[in-house]
C-alpha positions in Angstrom: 140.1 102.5 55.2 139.7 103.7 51.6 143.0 105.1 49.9 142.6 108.6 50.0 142.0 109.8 46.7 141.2 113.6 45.2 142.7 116.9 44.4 146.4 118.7 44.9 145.2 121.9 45.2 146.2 125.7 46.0 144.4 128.2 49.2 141.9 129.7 47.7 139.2 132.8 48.8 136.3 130.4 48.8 137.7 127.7 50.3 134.6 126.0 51.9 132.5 126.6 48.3 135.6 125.3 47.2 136.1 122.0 49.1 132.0 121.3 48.6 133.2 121.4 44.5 135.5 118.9 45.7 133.2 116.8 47.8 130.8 116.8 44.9 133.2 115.6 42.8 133.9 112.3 44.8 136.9 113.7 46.0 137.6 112.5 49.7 140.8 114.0 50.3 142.8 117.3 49.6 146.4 117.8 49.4 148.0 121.3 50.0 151.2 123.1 51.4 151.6 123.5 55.1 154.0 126.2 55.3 156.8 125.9 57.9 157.8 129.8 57.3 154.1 130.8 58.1 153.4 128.3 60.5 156.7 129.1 62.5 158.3 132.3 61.5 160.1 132.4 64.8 161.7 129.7 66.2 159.0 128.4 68.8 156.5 131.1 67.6 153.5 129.5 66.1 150.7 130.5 63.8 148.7 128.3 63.1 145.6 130.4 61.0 145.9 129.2 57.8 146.7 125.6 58.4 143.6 125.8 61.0 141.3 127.5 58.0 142.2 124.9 55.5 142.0 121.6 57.8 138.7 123.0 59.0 136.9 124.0 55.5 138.6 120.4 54.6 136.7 118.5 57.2 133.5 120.3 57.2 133.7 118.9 53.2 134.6 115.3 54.4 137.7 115.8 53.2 140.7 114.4 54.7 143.9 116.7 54.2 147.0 115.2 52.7 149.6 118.1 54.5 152.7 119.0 52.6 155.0 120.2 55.0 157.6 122.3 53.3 158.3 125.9 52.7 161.0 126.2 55.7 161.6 129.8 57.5 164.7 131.5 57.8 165.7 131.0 60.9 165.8 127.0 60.0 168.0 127.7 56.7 170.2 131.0 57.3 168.4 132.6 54.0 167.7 136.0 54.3 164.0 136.3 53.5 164.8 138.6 51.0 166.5 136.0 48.5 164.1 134.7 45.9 162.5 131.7 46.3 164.3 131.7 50.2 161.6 129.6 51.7 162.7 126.4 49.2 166.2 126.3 50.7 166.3 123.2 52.9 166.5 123.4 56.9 170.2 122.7 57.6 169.3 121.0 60.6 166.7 118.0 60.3 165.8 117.8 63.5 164.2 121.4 63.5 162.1 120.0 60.4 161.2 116.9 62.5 160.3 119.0 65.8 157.6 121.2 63.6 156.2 117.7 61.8 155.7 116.5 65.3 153.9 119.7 66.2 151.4 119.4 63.0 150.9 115.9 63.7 150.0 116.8 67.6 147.5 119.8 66.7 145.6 117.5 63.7 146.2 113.9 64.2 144.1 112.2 66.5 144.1 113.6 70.1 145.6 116.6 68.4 144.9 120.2 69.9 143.0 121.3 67.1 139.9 119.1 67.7 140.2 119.6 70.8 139.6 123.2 70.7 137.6 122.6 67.9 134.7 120.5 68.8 131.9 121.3 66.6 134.4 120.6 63.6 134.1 116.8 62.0 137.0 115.2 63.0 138.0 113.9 59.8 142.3 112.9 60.2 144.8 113.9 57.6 145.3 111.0 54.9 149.0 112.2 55.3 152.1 114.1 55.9 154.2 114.3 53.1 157.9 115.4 53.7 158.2 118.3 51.2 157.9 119.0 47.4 159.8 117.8 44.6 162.9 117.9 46.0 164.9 116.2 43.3 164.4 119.5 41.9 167.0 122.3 42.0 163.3 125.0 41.6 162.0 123.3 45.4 165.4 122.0 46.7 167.2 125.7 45.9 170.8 124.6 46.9 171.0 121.4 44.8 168.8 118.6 45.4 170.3 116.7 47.6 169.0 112.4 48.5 171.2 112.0 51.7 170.3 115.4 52.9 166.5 114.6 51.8 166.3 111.8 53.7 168.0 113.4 57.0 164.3 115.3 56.7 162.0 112.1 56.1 163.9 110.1 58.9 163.4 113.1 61.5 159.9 113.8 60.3 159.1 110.0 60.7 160.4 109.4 64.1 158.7 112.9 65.8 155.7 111.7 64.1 154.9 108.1 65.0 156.3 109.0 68.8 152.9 111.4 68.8 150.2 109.7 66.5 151.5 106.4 64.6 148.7 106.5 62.2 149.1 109.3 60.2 151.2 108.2 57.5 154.1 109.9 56.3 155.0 109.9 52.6 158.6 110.7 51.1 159.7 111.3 47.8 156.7 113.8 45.9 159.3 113.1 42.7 158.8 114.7 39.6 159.7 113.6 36.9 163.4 114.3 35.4 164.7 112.2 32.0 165.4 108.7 32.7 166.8 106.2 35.2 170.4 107.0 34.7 169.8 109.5 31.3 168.9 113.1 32.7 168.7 114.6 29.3 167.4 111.1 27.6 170.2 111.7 25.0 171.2 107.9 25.5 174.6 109.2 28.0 174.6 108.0 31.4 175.0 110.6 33.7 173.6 109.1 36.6 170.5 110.9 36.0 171.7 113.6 37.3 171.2 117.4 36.1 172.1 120.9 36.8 167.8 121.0 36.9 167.2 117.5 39.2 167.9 114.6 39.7 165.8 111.1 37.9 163.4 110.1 40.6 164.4 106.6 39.8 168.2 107.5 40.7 166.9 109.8 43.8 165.3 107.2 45.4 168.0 104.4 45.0 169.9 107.1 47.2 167.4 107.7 49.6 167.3 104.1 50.3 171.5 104.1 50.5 171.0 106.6 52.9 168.5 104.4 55.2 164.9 105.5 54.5 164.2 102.2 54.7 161.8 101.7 57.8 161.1 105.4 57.9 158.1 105.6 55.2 154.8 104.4 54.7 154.7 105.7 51.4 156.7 106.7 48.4 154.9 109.8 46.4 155.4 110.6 42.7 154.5 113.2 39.9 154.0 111.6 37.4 153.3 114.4 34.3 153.7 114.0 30.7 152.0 115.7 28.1 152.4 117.8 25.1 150.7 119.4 22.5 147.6 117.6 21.1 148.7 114.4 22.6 145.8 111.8 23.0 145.2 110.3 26.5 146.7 106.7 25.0 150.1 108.5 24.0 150.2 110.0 27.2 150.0 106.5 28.9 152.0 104.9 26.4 155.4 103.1 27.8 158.6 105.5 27.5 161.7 105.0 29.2 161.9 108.8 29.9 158.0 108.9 31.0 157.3 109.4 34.4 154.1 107.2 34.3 156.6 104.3 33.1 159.0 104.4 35.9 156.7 103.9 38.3 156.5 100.3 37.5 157.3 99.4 33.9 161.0 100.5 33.0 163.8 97.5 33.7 164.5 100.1 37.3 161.4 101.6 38.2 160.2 103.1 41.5 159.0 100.0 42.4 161.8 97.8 41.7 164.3 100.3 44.1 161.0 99.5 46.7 161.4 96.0 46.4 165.5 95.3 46.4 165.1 97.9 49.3 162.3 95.5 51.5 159.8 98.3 50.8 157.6 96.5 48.8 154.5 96.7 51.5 154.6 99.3 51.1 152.5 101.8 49.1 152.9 104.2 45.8 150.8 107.6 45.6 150.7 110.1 43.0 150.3 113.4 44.7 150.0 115.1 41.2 149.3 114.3 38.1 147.6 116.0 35.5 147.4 117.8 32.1 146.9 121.4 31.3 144.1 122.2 28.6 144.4 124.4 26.1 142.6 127.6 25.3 142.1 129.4 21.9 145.9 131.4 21.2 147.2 128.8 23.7 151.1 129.6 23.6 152.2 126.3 26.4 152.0 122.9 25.9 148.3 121.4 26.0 145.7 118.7 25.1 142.0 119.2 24.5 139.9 119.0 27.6 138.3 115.7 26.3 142.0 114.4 26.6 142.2 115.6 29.7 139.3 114.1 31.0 140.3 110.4 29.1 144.1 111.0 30.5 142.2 111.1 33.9 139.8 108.4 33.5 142.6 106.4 32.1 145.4 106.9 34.8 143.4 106.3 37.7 142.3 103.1 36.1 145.3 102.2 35.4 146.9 103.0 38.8 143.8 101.5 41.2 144.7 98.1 38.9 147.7 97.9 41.1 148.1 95.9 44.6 150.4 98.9 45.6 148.5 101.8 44.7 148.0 104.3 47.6 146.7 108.0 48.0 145.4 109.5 43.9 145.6 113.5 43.8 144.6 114.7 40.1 146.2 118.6 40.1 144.4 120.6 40.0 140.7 120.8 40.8 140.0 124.5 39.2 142.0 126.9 37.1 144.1 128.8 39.2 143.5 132.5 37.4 145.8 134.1 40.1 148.7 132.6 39.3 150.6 134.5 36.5 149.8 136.8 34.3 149.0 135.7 30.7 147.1 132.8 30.8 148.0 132.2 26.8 151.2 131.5 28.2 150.9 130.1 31.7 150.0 126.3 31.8 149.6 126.5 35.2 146.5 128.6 34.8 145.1 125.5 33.0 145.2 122.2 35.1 142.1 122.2 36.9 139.2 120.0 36.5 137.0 123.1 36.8 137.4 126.1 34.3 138.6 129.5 36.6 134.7 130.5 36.4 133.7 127.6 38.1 131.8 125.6 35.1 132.9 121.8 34.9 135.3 120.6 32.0 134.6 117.0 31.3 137.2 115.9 33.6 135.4 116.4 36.5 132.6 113.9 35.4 135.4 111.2 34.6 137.1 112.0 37.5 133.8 111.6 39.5 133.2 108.4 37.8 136.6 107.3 38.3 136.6 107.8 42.0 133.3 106.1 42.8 135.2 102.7 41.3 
């Protein structure tokens, strides 16, 4: 089968116009949160609406989903609901993560429940499940990112979901990127990589491999972003020891090296987002030009479909997401997509189209 490659993107109102913008972009895969908390805001209570909505508009679109499941209900972490940010405290038990992952996987993998009762829909398989979101971050891992607890999660979701459908993958990591291997703050001190902020994604996974992910992953997912103001697409590529991009292959200890001394090096590397935000007239974020943009995405997926280990490509994010924030002159989130917020392409989506038909 194909690798999976597309769009990390967010639920929007018109999903289905959404997912055909998608489709016509030679996208054959979306990526999007599965949220444990609305999926199961009881214990054994399930709701499955807007995981059904999305997998459904995603499939009529011939798009596989790529199914991040993360976003864990109280119950599972002892938060009161009413802390901020409550749903990105970890589960303290990872066996209660790895029960729901084996519910997904039996209501969308292959004799799952939802075609079933679904028959009309294309049956068109996840790509994935990948086991949460950056969580060698302290803003998605809220009580300290954590590798050995981290990996509790992958090893749980792993084994409840190859005992119901062994070939949905399931990809670990989603690492953003933080400093260097062993240089948080890329001041030249060796901290371990290791910040109030995060934790190197380097560093993180060397721990999750010391705490036995080995053998429970098909995949190892990363984030590679970098970008500043006015940078071309070349500087953004460009080797740095504290870029993202770099460490997936290229610095001395890269994400593929810890693969490798760890016996991992079948298997595969996907970048689940990656991206640049553009910039728009009084701009007050970081940004590039949307012809940057599109050569930073022509570029990296080049780059990255070069390699004999590259797996799933998600470019974040396919159109402007207007509804998040406020000020969009100071938002770069509002900026990332392929598609402008009122739907008219920016050249990305042309390279990106091109790209993908490689």
């Amino acid at each position: 089968m194909d690798q999976p490659q597309g769009y990390s993107v967010h639920a929007q109102p018109d999903t289905p116009a959404y997912f055909s913008l998608a489709q016509r972009g030679g996208s054959t895969s979306v990526r999007t949160d599965l949220s444990w908390a609305l999926a199961e805001p009881t214990r054994g209570v399930f709701d499955w609406t807007e995981s059904d909505s999305f997998v459904r508009s995603a499939a009529v679109a011939g798009q596989r989903a790529l199914l991040i499941v993360d976003q864990a209900p109280s119950w599972a972490t002892g938060v009161s609901p009413s802390t901020p940010w409550s749903t990105w405290y970890p589960p303290r038990r990872a066996n209660d993560y790895g029960a729901f992952v084996r519910r997904v996987v039996a209501r969308y993998g292959t004799n799952g429940e939802f075609w079933k009762a679904n028959p009309s829909t294309p049956k068109v398989l996840p790509a994935g499940i990948e086991v949460w979101n950056e969580p060698n971050l302290a803003a998605f891992w809220r009580s300290g990112p954590a590798p050995v607890a981290y990996t509790r999660l992958v090893r749980a979701a792993y084994r409840e979901a190859s005992s119901v459908d062994p070939t949905i993958p399931i990809v670990a990591g989603a690492l953003a990127g933080h400093g260097a291997y062993n240089d948080s703050g890329c001041t030249g001190v060796n901290d371990g990589g290791v910040s109030a902020n995060g934790i190197n994604p380097v560093n993180f996974l060397s721990r999750m491999y010391a705490a036995g992910a080995h053998g429970y992953l098909d995949g190892v997912s990363v984030h590679p972003y970098r970008f500043w103001r006015g940078a071309t697409a070349a500087e953004m590529l460009a080797y740095h020891r504290c870029s993202a991009w770099s460490q997936i292959a290229q610095t001395p200890v890269s994400i593929r090296s810890v693969m490798r001394s760890a016996g991992d090096s079948n298997r595969e590397v996907w970048i689940t987002e990656a991206g640049a935000p553009t910039c728009v007239t009084g701009a007050a974020y970081a940004c590039v030009s949307e012809e940057e943009q599109a050569d930073l995405a022509a570029g990296q997926v080049s780059a990255f479909r070069d390699q004999t280990w590259d797996g799933g490509y998600y470019w974040y994010d396919l159109r402007d997401d207007a509804n998040l924030g406020t000020n969009p002159l100071l938002d770069a989130e509002q900026h990332f997509g392929a598609v402008r917020a009122d739907n008219s392409l920016k050249p990305a989506y042309a390279a990106l189209k091109d790209a993908y038909a490689r």
